[in-house]
C-alpha positions as CSV (number, residue, x, y, z in Angstrom):
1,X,-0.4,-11.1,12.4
2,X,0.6,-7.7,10.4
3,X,4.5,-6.7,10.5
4,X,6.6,-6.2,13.5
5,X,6.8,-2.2,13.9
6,X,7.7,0.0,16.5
7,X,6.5,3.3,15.4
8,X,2.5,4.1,16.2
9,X,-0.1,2.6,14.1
10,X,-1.8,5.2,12.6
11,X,1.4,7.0,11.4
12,X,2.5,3.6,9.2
13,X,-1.3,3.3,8.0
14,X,-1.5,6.9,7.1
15,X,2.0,6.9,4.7
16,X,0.8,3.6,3.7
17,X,-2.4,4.9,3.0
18,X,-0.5,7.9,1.0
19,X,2.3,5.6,-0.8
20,X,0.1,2.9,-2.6
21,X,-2.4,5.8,-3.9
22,X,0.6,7.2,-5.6
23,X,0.5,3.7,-7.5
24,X,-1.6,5.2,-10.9
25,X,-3.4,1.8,-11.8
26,X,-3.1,0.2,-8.3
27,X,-7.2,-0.2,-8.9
28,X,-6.4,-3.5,-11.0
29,X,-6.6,-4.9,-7.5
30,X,-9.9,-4.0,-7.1
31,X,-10.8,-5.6,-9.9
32,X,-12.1,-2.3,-11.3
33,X,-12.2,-0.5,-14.7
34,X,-10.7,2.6,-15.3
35,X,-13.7,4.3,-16.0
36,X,-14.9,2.7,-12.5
37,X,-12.3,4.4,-10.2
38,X,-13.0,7.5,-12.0
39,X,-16.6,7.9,-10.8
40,X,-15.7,7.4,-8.0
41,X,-15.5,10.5,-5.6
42,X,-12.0,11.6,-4.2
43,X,-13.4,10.8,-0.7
44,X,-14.3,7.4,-1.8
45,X,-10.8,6.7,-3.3
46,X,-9.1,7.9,0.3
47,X,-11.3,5.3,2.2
48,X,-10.4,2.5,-0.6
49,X,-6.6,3.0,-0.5
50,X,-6.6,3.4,3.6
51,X,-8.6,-0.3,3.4
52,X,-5.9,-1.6,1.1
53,X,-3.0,0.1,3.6
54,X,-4.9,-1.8,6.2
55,X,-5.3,-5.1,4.4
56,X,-1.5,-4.5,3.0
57,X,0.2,-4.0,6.6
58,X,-1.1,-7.9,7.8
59,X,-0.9,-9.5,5.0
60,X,2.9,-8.4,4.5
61,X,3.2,-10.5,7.9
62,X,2.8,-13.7,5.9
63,X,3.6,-12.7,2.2
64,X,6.2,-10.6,1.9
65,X,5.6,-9.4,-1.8
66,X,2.2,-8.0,-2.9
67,X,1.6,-6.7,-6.4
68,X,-0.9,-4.1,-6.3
69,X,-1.7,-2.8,-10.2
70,X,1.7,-2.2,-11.8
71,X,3.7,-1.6,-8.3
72,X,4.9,-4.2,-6.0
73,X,4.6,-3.6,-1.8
74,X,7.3,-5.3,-0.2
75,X,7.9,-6.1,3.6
76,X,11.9,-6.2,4.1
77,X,12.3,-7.3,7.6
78,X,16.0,-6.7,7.6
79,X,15.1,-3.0,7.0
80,X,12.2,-2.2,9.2
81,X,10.1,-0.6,6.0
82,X,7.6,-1.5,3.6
83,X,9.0,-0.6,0.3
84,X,6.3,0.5,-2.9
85,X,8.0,0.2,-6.3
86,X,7.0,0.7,-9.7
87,X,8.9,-1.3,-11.9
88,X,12.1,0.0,-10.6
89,X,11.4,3.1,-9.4
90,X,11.0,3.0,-5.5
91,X,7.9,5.4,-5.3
92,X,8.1,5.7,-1.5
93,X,9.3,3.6,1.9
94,X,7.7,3.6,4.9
95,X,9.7,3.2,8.5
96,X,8.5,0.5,10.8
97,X,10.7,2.1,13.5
């Protein structure tokens, strides 16, 4: 179902994309090791978080709080954004409309 947005697509995925790679452990979601995402090429990492944006921007349709590592994505309706926090430190927002 994804989030009610008015903006295009690929602009929200692509901030999206940019705002939960800012999140320094957000590979705890993966399930991964440290050491894991380190091997892995920068390319690699871009194509991970951009799945997780993805994954991120329909599942906020039906839950609208998702921890990802240490941060917390959340869908506020009322707002039109998607919100990414660290603890509480709003690391970025990202207009719906």
């Amino acid at each position: 179902m994804g989030v009610k947005h008015g903006r295009d697509y690929s602009e929200i995925l692509s901030e999206l994309t940019e705002a939960v790679g800012r999140i320094s452990d957000g590979y705890v979601f993966f399930e991964m090791e440290p050491d894991e995402w380190q091997e892995l090429p920068q390319e690699s990492k871009l194509e991970v978080w951009e799945a997780l944006a993805e994954d991120l921007f329909y599942a906020l349709g039906n839950e609208p709080v998702i921890e990802v590592g240490s941060g917390v994505v959340i869908y506020d309706k009322e707002t039109h954004r998607i919100n990414i926090l660290l603890g509480e430190e709003d690391l970025a927002s990202v207009l719906l409309v």
